[in-house]
C-alpha positions as a Markdown table, in Angstrom:
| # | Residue | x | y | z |
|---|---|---|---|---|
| 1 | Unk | 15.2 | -9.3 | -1.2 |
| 2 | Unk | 11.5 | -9.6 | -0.1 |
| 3 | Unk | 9.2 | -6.8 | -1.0 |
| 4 | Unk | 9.2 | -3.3 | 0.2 |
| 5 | Unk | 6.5 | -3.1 | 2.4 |
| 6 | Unk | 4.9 | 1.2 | 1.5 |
| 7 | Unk | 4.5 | 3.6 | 4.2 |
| 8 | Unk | 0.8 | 3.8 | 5.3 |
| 9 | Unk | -1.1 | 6.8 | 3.9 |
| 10 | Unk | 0.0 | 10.3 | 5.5 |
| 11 | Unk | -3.1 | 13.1 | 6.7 |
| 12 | Unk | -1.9 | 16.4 | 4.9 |
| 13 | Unk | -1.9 | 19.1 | 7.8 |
| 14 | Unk | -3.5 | 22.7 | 6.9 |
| 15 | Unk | -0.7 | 25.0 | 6.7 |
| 16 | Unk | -1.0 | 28.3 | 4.2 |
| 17 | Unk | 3.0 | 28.0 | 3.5 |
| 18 | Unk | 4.0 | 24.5 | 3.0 |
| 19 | Unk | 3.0 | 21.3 | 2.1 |
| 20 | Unk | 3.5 | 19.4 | 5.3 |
| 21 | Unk | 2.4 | 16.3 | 6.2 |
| 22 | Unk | 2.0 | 14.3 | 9.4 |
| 23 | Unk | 4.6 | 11.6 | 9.8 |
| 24 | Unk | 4.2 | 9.8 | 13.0 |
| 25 | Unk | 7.8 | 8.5 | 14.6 |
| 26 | Unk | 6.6 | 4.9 | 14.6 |
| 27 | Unk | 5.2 | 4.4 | 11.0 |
| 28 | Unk | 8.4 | 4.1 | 8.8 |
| 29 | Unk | 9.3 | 1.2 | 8.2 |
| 30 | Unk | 11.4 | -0.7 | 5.0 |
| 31 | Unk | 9.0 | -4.1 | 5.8 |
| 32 | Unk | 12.3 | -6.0 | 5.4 |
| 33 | Unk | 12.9 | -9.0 | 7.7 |
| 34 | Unk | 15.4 | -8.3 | 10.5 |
| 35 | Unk | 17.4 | -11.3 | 9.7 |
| 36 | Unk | 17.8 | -10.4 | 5.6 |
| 37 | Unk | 21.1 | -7.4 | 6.1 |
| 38 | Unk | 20.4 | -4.6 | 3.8 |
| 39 | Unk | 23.0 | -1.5 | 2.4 |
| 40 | Unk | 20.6 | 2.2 | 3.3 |
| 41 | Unk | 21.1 | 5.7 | 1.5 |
| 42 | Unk | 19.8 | 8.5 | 3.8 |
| 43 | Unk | 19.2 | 10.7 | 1.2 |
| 44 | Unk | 18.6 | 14.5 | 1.2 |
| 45 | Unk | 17.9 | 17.1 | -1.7 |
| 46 | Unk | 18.7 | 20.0 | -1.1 |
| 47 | Unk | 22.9 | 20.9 | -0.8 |
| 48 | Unk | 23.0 | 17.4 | -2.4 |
| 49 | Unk | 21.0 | 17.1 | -5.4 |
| 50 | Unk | 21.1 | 21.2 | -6.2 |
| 51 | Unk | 23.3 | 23.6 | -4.7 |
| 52 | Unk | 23.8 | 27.7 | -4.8 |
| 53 | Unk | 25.0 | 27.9 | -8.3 |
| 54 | Unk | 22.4 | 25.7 | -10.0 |
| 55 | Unk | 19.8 | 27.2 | -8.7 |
| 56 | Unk | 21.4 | 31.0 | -10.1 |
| 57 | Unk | 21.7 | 29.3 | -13.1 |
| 58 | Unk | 18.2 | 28.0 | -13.5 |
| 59 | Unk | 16.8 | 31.6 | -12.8 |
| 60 | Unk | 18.6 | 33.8 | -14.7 |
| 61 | Unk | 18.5 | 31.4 | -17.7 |
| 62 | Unk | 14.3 | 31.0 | -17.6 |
| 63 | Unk | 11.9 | 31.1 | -14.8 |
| 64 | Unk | 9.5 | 28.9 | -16.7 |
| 65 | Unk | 11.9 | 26.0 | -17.1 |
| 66 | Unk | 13.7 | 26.0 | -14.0 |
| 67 | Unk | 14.2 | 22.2 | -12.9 |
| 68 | Unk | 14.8 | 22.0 | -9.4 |
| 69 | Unk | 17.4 | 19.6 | -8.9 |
| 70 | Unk | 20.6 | 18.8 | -11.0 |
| 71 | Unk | 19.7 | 15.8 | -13.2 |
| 72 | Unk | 23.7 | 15.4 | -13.4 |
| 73 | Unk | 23.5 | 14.8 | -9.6 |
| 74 | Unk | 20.3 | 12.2 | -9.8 |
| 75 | Unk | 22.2 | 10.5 | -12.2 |
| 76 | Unk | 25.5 | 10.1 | -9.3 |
| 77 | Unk | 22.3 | 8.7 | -6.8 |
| 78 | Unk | 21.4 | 6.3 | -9.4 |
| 79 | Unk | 24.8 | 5.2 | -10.4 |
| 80 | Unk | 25.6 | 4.4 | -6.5 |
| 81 | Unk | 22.2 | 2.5 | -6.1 |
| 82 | Unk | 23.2 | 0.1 | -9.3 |
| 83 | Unk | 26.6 | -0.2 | -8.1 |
| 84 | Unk | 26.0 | -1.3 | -4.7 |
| 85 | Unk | 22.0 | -2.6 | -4.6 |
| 86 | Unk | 21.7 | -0.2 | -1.7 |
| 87 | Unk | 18.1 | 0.6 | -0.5 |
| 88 | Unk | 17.0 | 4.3 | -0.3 |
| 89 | Unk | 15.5 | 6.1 | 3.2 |
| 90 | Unk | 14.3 | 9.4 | 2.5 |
| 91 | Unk | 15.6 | 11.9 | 5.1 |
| 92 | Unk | 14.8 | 15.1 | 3.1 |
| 93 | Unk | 12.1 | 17.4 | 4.3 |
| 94 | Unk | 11.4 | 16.8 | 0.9 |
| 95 | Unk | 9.4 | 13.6 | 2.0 |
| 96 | Unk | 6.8 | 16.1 | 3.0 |
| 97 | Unk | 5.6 | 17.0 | 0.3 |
| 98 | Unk | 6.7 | 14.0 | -2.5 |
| 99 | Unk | 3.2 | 12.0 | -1.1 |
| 100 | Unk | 0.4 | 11.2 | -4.2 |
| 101 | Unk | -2.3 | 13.0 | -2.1 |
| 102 | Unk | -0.3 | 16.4 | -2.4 |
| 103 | Unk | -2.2 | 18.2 | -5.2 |
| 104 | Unk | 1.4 | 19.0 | -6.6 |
| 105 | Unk | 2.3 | 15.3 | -7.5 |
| 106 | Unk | 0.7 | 15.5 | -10.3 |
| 107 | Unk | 1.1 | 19.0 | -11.5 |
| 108 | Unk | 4.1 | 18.5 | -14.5 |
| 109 | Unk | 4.6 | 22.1 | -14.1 |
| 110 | Unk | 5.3 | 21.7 | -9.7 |
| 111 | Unk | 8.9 | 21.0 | -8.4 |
| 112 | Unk | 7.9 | 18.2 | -6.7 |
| 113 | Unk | 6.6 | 16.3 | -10.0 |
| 114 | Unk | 9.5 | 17.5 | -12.0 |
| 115 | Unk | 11.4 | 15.6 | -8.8 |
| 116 | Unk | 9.4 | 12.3 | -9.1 |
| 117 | Unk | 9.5 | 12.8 | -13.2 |
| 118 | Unk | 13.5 | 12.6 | -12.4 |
| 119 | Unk | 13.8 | 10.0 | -9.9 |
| 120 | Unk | 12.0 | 7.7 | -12.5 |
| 121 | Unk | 13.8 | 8.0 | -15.3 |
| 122 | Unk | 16.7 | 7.2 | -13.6 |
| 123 | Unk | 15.3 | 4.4 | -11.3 |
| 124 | Unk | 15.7 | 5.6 | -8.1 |
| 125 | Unk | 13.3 | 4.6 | -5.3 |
| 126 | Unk | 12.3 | 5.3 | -2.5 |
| 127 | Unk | 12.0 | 2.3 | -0.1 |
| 128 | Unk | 11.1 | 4.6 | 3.2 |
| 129 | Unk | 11.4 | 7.7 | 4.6 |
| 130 | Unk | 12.9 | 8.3 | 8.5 |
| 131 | Unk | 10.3 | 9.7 | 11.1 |
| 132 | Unk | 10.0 | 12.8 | 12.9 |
| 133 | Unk | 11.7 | 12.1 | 16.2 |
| 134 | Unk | 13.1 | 15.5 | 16.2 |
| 135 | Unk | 15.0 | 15.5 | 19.8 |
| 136 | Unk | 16.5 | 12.4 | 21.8 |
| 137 | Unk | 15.1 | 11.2 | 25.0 |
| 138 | Unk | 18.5 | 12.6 | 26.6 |
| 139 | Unk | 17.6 | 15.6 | 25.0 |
| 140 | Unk | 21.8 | 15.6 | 23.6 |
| 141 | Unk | 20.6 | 14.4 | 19.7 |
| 142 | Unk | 18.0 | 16.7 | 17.6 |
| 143 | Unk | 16.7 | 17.4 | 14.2 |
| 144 | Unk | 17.9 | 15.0 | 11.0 |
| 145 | Unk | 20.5 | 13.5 | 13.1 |
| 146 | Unk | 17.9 | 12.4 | 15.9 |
| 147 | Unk | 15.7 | 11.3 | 12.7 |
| 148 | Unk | 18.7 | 8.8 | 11.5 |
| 149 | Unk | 19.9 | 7.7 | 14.5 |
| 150 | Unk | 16.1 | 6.4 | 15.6 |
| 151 | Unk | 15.8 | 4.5 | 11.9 |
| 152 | Unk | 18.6 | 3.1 | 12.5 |
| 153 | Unk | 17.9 | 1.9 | 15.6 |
| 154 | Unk | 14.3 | 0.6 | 14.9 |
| 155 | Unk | 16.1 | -1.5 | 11.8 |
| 156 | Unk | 18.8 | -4.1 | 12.7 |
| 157 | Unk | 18.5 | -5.1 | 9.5 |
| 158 | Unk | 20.5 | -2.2 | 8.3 |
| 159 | Unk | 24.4 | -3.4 | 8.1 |
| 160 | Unk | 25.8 | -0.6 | 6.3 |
| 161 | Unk | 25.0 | 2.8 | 5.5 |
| 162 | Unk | 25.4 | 6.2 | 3.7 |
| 163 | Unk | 24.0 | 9.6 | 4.8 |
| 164 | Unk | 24.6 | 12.3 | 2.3 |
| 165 | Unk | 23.7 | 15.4 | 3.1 |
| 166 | Unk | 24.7 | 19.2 | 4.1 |
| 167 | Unk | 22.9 | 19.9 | 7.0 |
| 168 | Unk | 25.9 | 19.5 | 9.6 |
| 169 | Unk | 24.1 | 21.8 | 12.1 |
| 170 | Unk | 21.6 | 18.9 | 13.0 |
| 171 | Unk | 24.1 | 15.8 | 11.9 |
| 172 | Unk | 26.5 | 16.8 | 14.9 |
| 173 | Unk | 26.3 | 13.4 | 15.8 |
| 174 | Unk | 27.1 | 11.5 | 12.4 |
| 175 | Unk | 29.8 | 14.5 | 11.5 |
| 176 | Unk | 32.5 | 12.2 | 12.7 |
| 177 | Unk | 31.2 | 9.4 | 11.4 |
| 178 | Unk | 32.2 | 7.3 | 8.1 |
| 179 | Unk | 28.8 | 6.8 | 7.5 |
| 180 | Unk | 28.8 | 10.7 | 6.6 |
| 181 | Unk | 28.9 | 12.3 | 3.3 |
| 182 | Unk | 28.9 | 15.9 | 3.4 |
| 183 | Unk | 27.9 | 17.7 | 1.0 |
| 184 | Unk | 27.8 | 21.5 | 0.5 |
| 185 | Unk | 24.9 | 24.0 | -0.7 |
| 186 | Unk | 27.3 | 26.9 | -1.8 |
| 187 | Unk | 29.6 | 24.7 | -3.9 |
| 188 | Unk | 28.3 | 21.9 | -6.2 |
| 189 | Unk | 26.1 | 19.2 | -4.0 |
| 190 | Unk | 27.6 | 15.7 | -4.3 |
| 191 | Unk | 30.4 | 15.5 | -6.2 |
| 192 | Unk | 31.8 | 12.5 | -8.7 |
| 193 | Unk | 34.2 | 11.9 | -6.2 |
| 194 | Unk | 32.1 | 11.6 | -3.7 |
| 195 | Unk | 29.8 | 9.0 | -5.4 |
| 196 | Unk | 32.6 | 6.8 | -6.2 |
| 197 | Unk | 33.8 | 7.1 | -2.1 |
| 198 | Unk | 30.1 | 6.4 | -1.4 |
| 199 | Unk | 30.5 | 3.4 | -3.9 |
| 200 | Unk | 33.8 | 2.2 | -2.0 |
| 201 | Unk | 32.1 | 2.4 | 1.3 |
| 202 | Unk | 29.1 | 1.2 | 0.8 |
| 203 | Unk | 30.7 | -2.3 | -0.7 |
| 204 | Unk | 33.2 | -2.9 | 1.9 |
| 205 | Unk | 31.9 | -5.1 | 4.3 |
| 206 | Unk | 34.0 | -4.0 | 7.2 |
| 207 | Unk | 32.2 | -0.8 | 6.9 |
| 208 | Unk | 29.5 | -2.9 | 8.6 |
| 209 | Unk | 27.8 | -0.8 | 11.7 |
| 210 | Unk | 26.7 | -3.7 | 13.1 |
C-alpha cells in the first residue's frame, strides 16, 4: 500500500458556536492509485463510539473527567482495522473540528484532544475524510448519505466497504444496503457483535461493490 497522500490544509470559518471548518467537495482524497483495491470504514462518532447511556454515565459520575467517547467502543474500531487492514474515511461531523489548526487539538482538557489522545493509543487513523456534497445533482440523495455515495464514486479504488453509523435519516440510501452498519444512540453504539459482522463482511471478497 503506497502512502496516504493528507488532506490539504482546511480555513477555519468564524462561527461563535462551533468549530467548523471549510471542506471543499473536491479536496478528499485517500492519494491511493486507482488500480491498488483498498477495504474503507466510513466512520462516525457519535451513536457509534458513545451513545445515551455513556454519556449519563460520564455526567453524573464527574463533569471534570468526562471522556467523550467509549474507549471500549475505540477499541471494537481498532480491532476491525487489524483484522481486516481496512482504511479509515472520516464521515463524522467530527472531522470539523479534529484539524491541528483548531485551538482545541491541543488542549488535553478539550473533547476533541481526548478523541485524538484515544485514537492513538489504539492505532486508528484516519486516511481521509468524505466532502461536503450535501444534496445530489437529482436532488433525490442528501446529507451523509450524499457525502458517501460521492467518495465512493470519486474512488474506484474502493472494493469493499463499511459505514457504521446511526444517522438513518440522511443514510436513506445505504439503509438497505450490506455496506450498512447501524448503530443506535439510545442503546450502546456499535456492539461486539457488530464488529465481528463488520469483520466477516469486510473479508469476504464477494462483498466486493465493484
Amino acid at each position: 500500500m503506497e502512502e496516504i497522500v493528507e488532506v490539504e490544509e482546511l480555513e477555519p470559518i468564524d462561527n461563535p458556536v462551533f468549530d467548523y471548518y471549510d471542506l471543499p467537495s473536491k479536496t478528499a482524497r485517500l492519494g491511493t492509485p486507482k488500480s491498488k483495491k483498498i477495504k474503507v470504514i466510513f466512520l462516525d462518532i457519535d451513536g457509534v463510539l458513545n451513545y445515551k447511556s455513556w454519556r449519563d454515565h460520564q455526567l453524573n459520575y464527574s463533569m471534570k473527567n468526562i471522556e467523550p467517547v467509549d474507549p471500549q467502543k475505540v477499541k471494537l474500531i481498532s480491532k476491525i482495522i487489524k483484522k481486516t487492514k481496512a482504511k479509515v474515511v472520516f464521515s463524522s461531523s467530527w472531522r470539523f473540528i479534529m484539524k491541528p489548526e483548531n485551538p482545541q487539538y491541543n488542549n488535553k482538557k478539550s473533547r476533541v484532544y481526548k478523541v485524538k489522545r484515544l485514537f492513538n493509543k489504539y492505532n486508528i487513523k484516519i486516511a481521509d475524510v468524505t466532502g461536503c456534497d450535501f444534496v445530489s445533482p437529482d436532488n433525490k440523495i442528501f446529507g451523509r448519505g450524499c457525502e458517501i455515495q460521492t467518495y465512493l464514486d470519486n474512488h474506484p479504488e474502493i472494493y469493499n466497504y463499511a459505514i457504521i453509523d446511526d444517522a438513518a435519516a440522511e443514510l436513506q440510501n445505504f439503509i438497505d444496503s450490506p455496506h450498512m452498519f447501524l448503530t443506535y444512540f439510545e442503546n450502546e453504539g456499535i456492539t461486539e457483535k457488530q464488529c465481528e459482522e463488520i469483520i466477516r463482511f469486510l473479508n469476504e471478497e464477494k462483498n466486493c461493490h465493484n
